[in-house]
C-alpha positions in Angstrom: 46.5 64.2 -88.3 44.4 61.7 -89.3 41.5 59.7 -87.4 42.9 57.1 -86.4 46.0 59.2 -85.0 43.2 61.2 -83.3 42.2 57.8 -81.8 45.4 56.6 -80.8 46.6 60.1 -79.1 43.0 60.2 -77.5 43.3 56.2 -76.3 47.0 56.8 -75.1 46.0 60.2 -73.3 43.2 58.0 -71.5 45.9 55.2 -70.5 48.0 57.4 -69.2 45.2 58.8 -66.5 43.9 55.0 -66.2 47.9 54.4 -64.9 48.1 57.5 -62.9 44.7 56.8 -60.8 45.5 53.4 -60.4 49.4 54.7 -59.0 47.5 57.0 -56.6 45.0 54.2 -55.4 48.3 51.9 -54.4 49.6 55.1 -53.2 46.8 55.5 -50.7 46.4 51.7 -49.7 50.0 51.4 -49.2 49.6 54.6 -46.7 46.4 53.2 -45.2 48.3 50.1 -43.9 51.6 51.3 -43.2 49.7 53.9 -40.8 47.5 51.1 -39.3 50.5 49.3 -38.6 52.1 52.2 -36.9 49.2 52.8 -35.2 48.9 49.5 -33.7 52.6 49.0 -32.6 52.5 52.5 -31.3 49.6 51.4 -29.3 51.1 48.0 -27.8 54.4 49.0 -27.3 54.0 50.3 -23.3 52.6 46.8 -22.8 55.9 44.9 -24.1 58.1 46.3 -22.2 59.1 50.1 -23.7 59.1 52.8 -21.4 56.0 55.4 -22.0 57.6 58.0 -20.9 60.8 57.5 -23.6 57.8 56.7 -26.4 56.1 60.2 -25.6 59.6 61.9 -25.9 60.0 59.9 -29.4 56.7 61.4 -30.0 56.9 64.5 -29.0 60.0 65.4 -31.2 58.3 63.2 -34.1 55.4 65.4 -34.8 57.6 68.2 -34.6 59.7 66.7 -37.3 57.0 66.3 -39.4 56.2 70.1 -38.4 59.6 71.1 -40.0 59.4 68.9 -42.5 56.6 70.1 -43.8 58.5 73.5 -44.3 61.5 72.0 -46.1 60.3 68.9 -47.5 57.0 70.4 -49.7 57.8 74.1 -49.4 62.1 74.3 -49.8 62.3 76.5 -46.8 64.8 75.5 -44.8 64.6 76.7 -40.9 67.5 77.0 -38.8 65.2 78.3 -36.0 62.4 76.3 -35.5 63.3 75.7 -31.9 61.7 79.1 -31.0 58.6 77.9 -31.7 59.0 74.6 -30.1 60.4 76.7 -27.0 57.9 79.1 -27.0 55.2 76.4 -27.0 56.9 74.8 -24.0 57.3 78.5 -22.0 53.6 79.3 -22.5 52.1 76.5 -21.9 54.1 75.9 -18.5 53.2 79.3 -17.3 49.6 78.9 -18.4 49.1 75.6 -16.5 51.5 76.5 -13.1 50.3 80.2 -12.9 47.0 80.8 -14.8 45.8 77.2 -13.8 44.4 76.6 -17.1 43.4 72.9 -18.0 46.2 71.2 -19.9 44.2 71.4 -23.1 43.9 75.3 -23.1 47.4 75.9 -21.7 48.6 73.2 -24.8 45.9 75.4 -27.4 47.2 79.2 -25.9 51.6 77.5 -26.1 50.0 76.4 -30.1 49.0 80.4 -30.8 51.9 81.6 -29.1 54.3 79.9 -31.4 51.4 80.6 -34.6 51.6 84.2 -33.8 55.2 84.3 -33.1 55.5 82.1 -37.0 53.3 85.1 -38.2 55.6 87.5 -37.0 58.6 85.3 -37.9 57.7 84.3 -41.1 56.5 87.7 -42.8 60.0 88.7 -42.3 61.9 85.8 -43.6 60.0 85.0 -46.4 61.8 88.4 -48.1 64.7 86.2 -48.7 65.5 82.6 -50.3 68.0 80.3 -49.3 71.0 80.7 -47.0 69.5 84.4 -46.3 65.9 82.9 -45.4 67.9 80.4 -42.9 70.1 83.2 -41.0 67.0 85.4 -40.6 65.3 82.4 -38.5 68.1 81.4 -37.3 68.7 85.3 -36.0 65.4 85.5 -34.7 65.7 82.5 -32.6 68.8 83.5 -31.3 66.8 86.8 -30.2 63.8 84.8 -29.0 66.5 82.3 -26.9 68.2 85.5 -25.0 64.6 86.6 -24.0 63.3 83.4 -22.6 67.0 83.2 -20.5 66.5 87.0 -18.9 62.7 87.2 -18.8 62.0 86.6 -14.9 58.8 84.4 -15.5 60.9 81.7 -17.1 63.0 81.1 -14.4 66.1 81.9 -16.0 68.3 78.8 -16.2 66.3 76.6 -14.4 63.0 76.9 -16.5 59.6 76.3 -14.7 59.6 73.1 -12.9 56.4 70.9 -11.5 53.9 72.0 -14.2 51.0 70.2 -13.1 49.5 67.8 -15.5 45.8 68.2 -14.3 42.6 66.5 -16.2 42.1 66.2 -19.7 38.7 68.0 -20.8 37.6 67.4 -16.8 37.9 63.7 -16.6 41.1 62.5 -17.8 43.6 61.8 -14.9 46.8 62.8 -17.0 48.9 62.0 -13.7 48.7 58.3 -14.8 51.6 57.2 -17.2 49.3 55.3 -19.9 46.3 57.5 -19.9 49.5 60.4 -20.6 50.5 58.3 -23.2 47.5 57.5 -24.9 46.3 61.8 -24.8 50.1 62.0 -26.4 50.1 59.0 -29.1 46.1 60.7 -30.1 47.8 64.4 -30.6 50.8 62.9 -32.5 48.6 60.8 -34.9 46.1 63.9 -35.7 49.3 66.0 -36.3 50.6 63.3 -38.5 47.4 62.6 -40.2 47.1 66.4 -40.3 50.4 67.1 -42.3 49.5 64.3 -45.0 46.5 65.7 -45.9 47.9 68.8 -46.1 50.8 68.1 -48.7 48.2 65.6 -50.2 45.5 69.0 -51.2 45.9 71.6 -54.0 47.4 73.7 -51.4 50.4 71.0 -50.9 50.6 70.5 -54.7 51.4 74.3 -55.2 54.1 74.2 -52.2 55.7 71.3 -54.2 55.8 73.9 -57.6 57.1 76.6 -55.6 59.7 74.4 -54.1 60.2 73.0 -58.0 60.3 76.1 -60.0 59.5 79.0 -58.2 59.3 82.1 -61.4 57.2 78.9 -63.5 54.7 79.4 -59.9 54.6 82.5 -60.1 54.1 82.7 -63.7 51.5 80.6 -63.3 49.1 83.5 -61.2 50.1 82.0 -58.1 51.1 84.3 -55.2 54.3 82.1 -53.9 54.8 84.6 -50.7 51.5 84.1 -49.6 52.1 80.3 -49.6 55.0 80.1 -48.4 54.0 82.1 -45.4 50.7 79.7 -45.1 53.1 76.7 -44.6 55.7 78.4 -42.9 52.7 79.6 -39.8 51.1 75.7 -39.9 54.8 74.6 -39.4 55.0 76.9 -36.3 51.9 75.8 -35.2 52.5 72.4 -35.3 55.9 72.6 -33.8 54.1 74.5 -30.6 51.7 71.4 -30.2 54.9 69.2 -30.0 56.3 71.7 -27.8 53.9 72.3 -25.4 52.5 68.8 -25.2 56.2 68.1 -24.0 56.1 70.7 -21.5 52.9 69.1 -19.9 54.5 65.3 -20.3 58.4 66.3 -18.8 56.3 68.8 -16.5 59.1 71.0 -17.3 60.1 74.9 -19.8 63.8 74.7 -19.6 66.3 76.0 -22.4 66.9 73.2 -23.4 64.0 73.2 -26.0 64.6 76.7 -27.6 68.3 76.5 -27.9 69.9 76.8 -31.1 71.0 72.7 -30.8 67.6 71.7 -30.8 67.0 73.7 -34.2 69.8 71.5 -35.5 68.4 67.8 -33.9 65.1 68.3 -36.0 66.9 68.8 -39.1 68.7 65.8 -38.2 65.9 63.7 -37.4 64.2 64.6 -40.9 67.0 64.3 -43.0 68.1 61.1 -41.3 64.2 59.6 -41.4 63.8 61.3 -45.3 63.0 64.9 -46.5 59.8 65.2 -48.4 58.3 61.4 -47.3 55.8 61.2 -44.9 57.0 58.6 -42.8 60.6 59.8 -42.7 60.4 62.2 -40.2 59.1 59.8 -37.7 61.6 57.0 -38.1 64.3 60.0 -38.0 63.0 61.0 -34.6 62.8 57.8 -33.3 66.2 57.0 -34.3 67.5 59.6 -33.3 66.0 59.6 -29.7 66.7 56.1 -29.1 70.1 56.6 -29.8 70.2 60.1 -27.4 68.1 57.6 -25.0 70.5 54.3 -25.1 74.1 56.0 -25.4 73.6 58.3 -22.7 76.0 57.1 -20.5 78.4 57.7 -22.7 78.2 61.5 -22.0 79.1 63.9 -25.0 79.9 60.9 -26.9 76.2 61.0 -28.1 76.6 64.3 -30.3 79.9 62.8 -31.8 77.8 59.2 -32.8 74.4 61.5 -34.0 77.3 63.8 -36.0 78.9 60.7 -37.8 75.4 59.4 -38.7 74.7 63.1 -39.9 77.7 62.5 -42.2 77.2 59.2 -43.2 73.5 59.8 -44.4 74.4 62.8 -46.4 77.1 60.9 -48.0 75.6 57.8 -48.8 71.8 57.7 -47.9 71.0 61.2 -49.6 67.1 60.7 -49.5 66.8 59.5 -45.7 66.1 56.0 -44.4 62.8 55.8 -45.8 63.4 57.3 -49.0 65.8 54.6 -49.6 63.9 51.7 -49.0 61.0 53.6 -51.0 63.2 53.9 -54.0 64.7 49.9 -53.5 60.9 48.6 -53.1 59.9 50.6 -56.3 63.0 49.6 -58.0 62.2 46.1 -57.4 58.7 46.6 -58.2 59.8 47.7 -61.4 
């Protein structure tokens, strides 16, 4: 090879990380606005006209989307149990409030560790297996975790724990009001949110995604692919017990609802409906997804059949999710 092939390997080699910098600089305005701009319709929507209480449900079930989809998305683990956790959340952080009277910050932090230590637990087990065998071990330990909750006499069987008191936020906030509620919900969603994208945005993230890839290459590579897969699989748990218990303090309610098998199936919904592996996708999922729940419900069981033929629809013909279609069309047309 001669100099000037030196040059022009060495001049290409230096283009290529000129294009690559400047593709992650669009990358991160792009995110920059499309989060202020969630941000600030998230933040004026009670005051034109949409109900709080239907926006903190949308929330609630859109950070834990984001939970789960930070599971199957970045690390390829796909969950059919992450209700337990959600559940669990909910349980403990009912009981905490109505019969420990803890503040509804420290009943929402002791539902999180519940559901982290119950992902611990969970996850050291099901990370053995890949696939269809890692899914039917969460989804057998859910099952176990569901049958619990529904005998355990400080649930309150099939009626849950009712009129969890909402208390005061750190002392001084009133969370009996609807809007200052909203607002302590809309801050926890956005920190979750914010929370996840650095996370898949770090070196830790960017060895989830080569795991998920090529899992020997990983391995081959000195990386220890159990060990991070059980990392994400516990900060998925423990997001999905924010969502859950911060619920639990909004509805003022732990039923069964929330740690059935049906709710491990919505949230796989929601994020392959909003778009597996985008950040933004598992938002618009839930949001879809609730608004439809929340608009339809007169029409009874009807809902599950409309949310089912949406199901089929997207896998047919949307395959990467609401937002990853328009992500691909805007880049096509870019292009």
């Amino acid at each position: 090879m001669g100099p000037h092939d030196v040059t022009a390997t060495a001049s290409a080699a230096s283009s290529a990380r000129v294009a690559v910098t400047r593709a992650d600089e669009t990358s991160a305005r792009t995110f920059r606005i499309a989060t202020l701009a969630m941000t600030i319709a998230l933040a004026v929507a009670p005051w034109v006209g949409v109900y709080p209480v239907f926006l903190m449900k949308a929330l609630c079930f859109a950070l834990f989307a984001c939970a789960f989809n930070l599971l199957v998305g970045y690390a390829g683990l796909l969950s059919f149990g992450h209700a337990m956790f959600f559940g669990t959340a909910g349980y403990v952080t009912a009981y905490a409030a109505k019969v420990w009277g803890l503040s509804p910050e420290l009943a929402i932090l002791t539902g999180a560790a519940a559901s982290t230590a119950l992902g611990i637990v969970t996850g050291a087990l099901a990370i053995r297996r890949q696939g269809i065998y890692f899914a039917m071990i969460t989804l057998a330990m859910a099952q176990m975790i569901f049958f619990f909750y529904l005998q355990a006499p400080f649930t309150g069987g099939e009626d849950g724990i009712q009129s969890v008191p909402r208390g005061r936020l750190f002392g001084f906030l009133d969370l009996s009001r609807p809007m200052t509620m909203y607002y302590v919900v809309l801050a926890i969603f956005l920190a979750g949110f914010l929370f996840v994208r650095r996370v898949i945005h770090s070196p830790f993230g960017q060895v989830l995604k080569a795991i998920r890839e090529n899992e020997p290459r990983a391995i081959s590579l000195g990386y220890d692919a159990d060990r991070y897969k059980l990392i994400a699989f516990v900060l998925s748990a423990a997001l999905s017990g924010v969502a859950g218990a911060t619920k639990a303090i909004v509805f003022q309610l732990a039923s069964l609802t929330d740690v059935q098998w049906q709710m491990s199936g919505e949230v796989v919904l929601m994020t392959l409906l909003g778009g597996m592996g985008t950040v933004f996708g598992p938002v618009v999922g839930a949001f879809t997804i609730i608004s439809l729940e929340h608009f339809l419900a007169e029409r009874g069981q009807w809902v599950t059949v409309i949310t089912g033929a949406i199901f089929v629809v997207c896998v047919l013909a949307f395959r990467r999710g609401i937002v990853g279609e328009l992500s691909a069309w805007w880049a096509k047309r870019r292009a």
